[in-house]
N, C-alpha and C positions, 0 to 999 in steps of 0.2 A: 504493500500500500504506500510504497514510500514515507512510511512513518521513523521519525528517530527515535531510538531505545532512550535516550539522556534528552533532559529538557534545559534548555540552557533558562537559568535563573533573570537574566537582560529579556529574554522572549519574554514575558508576561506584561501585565500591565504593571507591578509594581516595580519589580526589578529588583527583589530580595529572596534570600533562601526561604523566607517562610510566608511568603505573601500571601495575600488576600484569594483569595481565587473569587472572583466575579464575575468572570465571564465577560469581559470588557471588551473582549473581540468579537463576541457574538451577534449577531442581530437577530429579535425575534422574529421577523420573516423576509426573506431575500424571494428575486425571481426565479431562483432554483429551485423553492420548496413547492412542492404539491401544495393545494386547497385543505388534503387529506390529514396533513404534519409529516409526509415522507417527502422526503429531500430528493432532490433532481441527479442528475449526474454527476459524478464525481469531477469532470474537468471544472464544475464552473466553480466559483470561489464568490462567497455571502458577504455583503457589503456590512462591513462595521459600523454597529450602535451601539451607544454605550447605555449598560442596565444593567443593575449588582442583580437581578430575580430577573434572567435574560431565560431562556429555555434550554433543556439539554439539548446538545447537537450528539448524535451519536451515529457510529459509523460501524456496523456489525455486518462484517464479511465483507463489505465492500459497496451493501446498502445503505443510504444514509437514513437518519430518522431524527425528528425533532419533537420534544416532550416537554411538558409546560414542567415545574419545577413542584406546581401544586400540585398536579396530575400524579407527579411521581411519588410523590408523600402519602400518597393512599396509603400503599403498603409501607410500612416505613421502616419494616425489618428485612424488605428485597435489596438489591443488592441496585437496585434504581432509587431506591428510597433514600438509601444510607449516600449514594451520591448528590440529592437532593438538597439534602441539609448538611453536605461537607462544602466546607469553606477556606481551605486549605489545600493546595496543590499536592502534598506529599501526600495527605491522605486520597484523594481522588484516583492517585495511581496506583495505590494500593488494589483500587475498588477496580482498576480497567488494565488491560493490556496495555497501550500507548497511548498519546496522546501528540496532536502538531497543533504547534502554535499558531502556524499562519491561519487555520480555517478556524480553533480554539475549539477541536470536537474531540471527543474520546474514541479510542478507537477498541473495536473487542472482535477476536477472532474467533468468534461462534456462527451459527448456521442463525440466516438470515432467515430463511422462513418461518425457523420454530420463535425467532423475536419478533416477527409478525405478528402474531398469536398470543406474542407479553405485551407488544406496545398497545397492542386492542384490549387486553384488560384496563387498562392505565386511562385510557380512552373513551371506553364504554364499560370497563367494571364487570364485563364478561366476559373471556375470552371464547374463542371458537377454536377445537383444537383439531381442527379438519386439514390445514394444510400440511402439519409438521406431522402427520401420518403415515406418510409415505417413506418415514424410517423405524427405525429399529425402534419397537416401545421401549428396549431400557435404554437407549440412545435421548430418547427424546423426554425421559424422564431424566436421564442426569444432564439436558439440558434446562430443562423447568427447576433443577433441585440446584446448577449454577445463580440461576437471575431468580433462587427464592422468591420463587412463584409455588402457593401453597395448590396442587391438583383441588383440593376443596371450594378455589375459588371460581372455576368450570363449571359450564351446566351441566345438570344432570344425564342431558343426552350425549353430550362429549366424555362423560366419565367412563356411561356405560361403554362409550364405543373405544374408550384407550383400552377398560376392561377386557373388552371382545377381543384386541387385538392380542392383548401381552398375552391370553388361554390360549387362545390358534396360534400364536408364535410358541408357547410353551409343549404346545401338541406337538408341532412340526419338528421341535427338539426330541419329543419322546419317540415319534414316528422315526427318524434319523436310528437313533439309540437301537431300535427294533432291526429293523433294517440293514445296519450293519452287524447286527446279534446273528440275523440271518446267513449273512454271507461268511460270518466269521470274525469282523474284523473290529468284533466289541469286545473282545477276550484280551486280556495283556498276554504276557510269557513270560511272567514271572517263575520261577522256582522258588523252593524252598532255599533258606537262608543257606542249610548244610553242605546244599551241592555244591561243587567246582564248575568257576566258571564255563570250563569245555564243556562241561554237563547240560549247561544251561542254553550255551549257545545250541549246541545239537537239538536239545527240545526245542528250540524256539525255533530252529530250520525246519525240523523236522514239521514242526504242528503247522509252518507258512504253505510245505509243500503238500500237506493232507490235506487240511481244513479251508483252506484261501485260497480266491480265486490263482490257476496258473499262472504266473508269467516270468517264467524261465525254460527252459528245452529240457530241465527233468520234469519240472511239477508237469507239463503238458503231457509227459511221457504216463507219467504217472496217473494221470486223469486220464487219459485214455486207456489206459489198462485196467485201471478198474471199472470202467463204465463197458467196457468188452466182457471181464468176470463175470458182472451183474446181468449181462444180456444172454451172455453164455447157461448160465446157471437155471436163467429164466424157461431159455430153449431146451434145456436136457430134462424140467419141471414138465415142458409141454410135452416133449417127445415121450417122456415117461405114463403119459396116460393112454398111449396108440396102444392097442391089444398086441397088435403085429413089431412092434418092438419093444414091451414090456415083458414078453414073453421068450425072446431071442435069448439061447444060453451066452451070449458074450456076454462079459464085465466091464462092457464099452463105457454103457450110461453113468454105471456104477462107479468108474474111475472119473469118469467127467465131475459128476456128482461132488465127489469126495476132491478131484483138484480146485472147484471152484469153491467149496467152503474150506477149502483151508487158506487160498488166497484169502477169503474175505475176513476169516479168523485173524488172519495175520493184520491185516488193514486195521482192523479193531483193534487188536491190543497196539499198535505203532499207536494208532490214535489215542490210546488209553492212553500210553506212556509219555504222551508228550502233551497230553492235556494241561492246560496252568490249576483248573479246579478238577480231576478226577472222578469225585462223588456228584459233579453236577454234572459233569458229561455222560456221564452212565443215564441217568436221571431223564435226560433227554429223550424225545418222543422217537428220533430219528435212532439214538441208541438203543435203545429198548427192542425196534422195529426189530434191529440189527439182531441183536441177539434170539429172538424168537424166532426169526428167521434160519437161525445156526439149531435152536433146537431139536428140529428131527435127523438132522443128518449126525448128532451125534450121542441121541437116543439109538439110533440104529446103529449106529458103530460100537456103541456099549453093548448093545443086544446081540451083538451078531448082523451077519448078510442077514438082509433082509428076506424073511419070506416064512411058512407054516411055522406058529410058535406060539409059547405060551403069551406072550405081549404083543403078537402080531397086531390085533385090531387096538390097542392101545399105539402102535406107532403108525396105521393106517389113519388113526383119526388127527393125529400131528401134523401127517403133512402137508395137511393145506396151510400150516404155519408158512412153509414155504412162499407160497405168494405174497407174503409182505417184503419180500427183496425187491419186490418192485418199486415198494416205497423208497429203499437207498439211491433207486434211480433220481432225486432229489437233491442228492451231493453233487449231482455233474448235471443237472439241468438248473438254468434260473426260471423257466417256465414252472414246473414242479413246485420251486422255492418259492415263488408271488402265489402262485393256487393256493399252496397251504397256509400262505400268511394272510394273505384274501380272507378264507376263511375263517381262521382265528380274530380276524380284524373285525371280521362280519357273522361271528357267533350266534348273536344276539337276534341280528334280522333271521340268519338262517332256524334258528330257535321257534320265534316267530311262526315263519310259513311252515316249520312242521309240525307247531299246533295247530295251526289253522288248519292245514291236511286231515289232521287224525279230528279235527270237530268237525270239518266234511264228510270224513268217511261215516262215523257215525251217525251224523244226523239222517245223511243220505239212505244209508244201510236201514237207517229203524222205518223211516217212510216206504222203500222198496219192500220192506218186511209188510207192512203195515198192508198196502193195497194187493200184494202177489199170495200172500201165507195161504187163502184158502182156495186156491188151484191144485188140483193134485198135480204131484209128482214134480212139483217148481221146487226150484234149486233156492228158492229163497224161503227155506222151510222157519229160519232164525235169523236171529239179526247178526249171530258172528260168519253163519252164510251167507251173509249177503253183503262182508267185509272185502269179499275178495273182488267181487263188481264193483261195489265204491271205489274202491284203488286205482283199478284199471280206468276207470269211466273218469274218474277227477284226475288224474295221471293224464287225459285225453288218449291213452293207447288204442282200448277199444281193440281187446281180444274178439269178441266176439261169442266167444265161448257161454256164456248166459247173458241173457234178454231179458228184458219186462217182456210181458202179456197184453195185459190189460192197458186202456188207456192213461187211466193215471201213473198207474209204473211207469210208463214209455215219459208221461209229462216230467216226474221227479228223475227221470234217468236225463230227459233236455236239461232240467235245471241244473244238475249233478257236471256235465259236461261244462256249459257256462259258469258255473263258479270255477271249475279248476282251468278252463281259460283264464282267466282273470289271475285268480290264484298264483298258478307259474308266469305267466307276464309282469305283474309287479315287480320281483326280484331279480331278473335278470337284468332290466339296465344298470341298476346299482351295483351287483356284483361284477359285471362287464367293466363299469368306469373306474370301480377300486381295482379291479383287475392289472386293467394297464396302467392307470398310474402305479400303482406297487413294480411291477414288470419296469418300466421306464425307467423308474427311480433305482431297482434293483441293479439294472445295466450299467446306467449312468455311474454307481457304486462300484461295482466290478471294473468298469474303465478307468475308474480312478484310481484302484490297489492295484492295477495291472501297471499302469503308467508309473507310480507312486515306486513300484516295484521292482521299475526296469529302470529308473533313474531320470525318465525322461518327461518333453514337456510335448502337451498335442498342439505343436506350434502350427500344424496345416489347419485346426481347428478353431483353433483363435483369430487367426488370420482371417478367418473368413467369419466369425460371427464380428469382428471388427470394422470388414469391408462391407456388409450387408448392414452394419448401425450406422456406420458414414453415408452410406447410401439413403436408409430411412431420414437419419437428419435433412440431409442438401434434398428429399424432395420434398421434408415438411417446410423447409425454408423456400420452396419455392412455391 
């Protein structure tokens, strides 16, 4: 601003180290200042009148502003107030960043907008706090907590909305915190105090190159071999239910079987070991999958080759455990990763429509009982028979498989359909739009541990959200 740090003592009107401060250079209104009390353009310079109760001239960011001295005294414990009633040069600069003699104005290096919004208290006695919105609330509250401006002295409607914001900004921090909980990269890698530091390094490579996204040429390696295990294991699960090769005496399946659970054995415990919390990783939804998954293949290896036995139908009924390896397919997709956080996020709505489901079926079911029960031989003999057409019919599947009869059956089976139109249309746009925002956001986080990772900057990427903002600029300027 071309301001001097040092005030030479001769600049003033008195010309002594502790002089009057008066404002002798000031005029209370020049052709510079607005109608409003905001000051014109910095080139121009306010013709001098002399008045000990002249106005403040103040210059915040580059904006000027001018304030009656009574005006400022409202408040008088603000930090405009206490300049109001200083009378004294040393003390005034106490109160401002700098200050130039020539124009005799204070000058303060704060955001011009959010003093907008103090000079309108001063003004009118009630601020509107709608401009300086546009930053950060605790931003814009340790600027209100600078110029001791009490938030209590805002309307009510501007309170609620600073409110509104700091919750959604606070959200958006916990939303972040999740999200990168997600991907992995809310965990420290710490060790315990005991271990050597090579101890600790190792765990900490190790748990970047398991649990976090890839980006070096082993973790890639390494993310692709386990997402092959898991497909593999997944295939030898399907092939194992074909008659015509669950019955083949090779030990083909069986080795397949047994190499891909001990790869993924293996996977688990590196993970166990290099976890920073152990007892929480286990704990984990995706852990747990993991392990129950490993279950039958080594109930049956404690048992013996699988086949005639005394625990046979005891490890027959296990192995559908196996299809939850499909859930690990989650570790190497971020699709996977936003569906189950979608979810969790969306608990509550999904909670929801499957009560709303199960009071359709019933209601439906007791009506379709009601007008069908005295037909012989109708399959809506009861109302827990008549559960399984509600389902299908509000599901809109529409097996076919049972019918109303009668007229008002067939009326309560139209109704039956139109609610569950209804029904499943409500919920999907909403889970759709949390959807891809989570999905988006999850990416955007992966791109960042990935680049974050490789040491580098997405300089093709910035370039070009730089040239497409220059661009928006010069055609809103034109």
């Amino acid at each position: 601003m071309g301001f001097r740090a040092g005030f030479s003592p001769g600049a003033g009107a008195g010309g002594g180290g502790m002089e009057e401060w008066g404002w002798s250079g000031s005029s209370t209104e020049s052709p510079s200042s607005s109608s409003d009390g905001e000051a014109g353009p910095p080139g121009e310079s306010p013709e001098p009148s002399p008045g000990p109760e002249a106005p403040l001239r103040l210059n915040v960011g580059g904006s000027r502003f001018v304030l009656a001295r009574q005006q400022a005294a409202l408040l008088p414990g603000s930090r405009l107030g206490k300049l109001a009633v200083c009378r004294r040069l040393e003390h005034g600069l106490g109160l401002a960043d700098d200050y130039c003699p020539e124009r005799d104005e204070l000058f303060f290096d704060r955001d011009p907008a959010v003093f907008r919004e103090v000079w309108q208290l001063y003004r009118s006695g009630r601020p509107c706090l709608g401009l300086g919105l546009g930053l950060c609330s605790r931003r814009y509250r340790s600027e209100l907590r600078y110029w001791g401006v009490p938030r209590a002295r805002a309307q009510r409607c501007c309170r609620l909305l600073l409110r509104e914001r700091r919750q959604r900004e606070a959200e958006e921090e916990q939303l972040r915190r999740q999200l990168q909980a997600v991907l992995g990269l809310g965990l420290g890698l710490g060790v315990s105090p005991g271990s050597g530091p090579w101890l600790a390094r190792l765990r900490g490579r190790l748990w970047e190159l398991l649990e976090r996204p890839p980006c070096t040429v082993t973790g890639r390696l390494l993310w692709v071999s386990g997402c092959l295990t898991v497909l593999l294991s997944i295939t030898v699960l399907i092939l194992g239910t074909v008659p015509e090769l669950s019955g083949s005496p090779g030990p083909t399946l069986w080795a397949l079987e047994a190499a891909c659970s001990c790869a993924l054995s293996a996977q688990f415990v590196l993970r166990l070991a290099s976890a920073p919390q152990p007892h929480r990783f286990v704990l984990r939804p995706m852990s747990l999958a993991h392990l129950l998954a490993l279950l039958p293949f080594y109930s049956e290896l404690a048992a013996g080759r699988p086949g005639p036995g005394p625990y046979s139908r005891l490890l027959q009924a296990a192995r559908p455990l196996r299809v939850l390896r499909v859930l690990t397919l989650a570790r190497y997709s971020t699709g996977l990763r936003a569906f189950g956080f979608t979810l969790r996020r969306c608990s509550q709505q999904v909670c929801c429509l499957l009560l709303f489901t199960a009071l359709g079926i019933f209601t439906f079911s007791a009506l379709v009982h009601q007008a069908e029960h005295h037909l012989p031989g109708t399959n809506f003999s009861s109302i827990p028979a008549a559960w399984w057409w509600a389902a299908v019919s509000i599901s809109t599947v529409g097996y076919g498989d049972t019918t109303p009869e009668t007229l008002l059956g067939r009326v309560f089976a139209f109704a039956c359909i139109s609610f569950g139109i209804i029904l499943n249309g409500m919920p999907i746009s909403m889970l759709f739009n949390k959807f891809s925002d989570y999905y988006a956001k999850l990416k955007a986080l992966e791109r960042a541990s990935v680049l974050k990772g490789r040491g580098g900057m997405a300089l093709k990427d910035r370039a070009r959200r730089k040239l497409v903002q220059c661009c928006e600029n010069q055609v809103s300027r034109d």
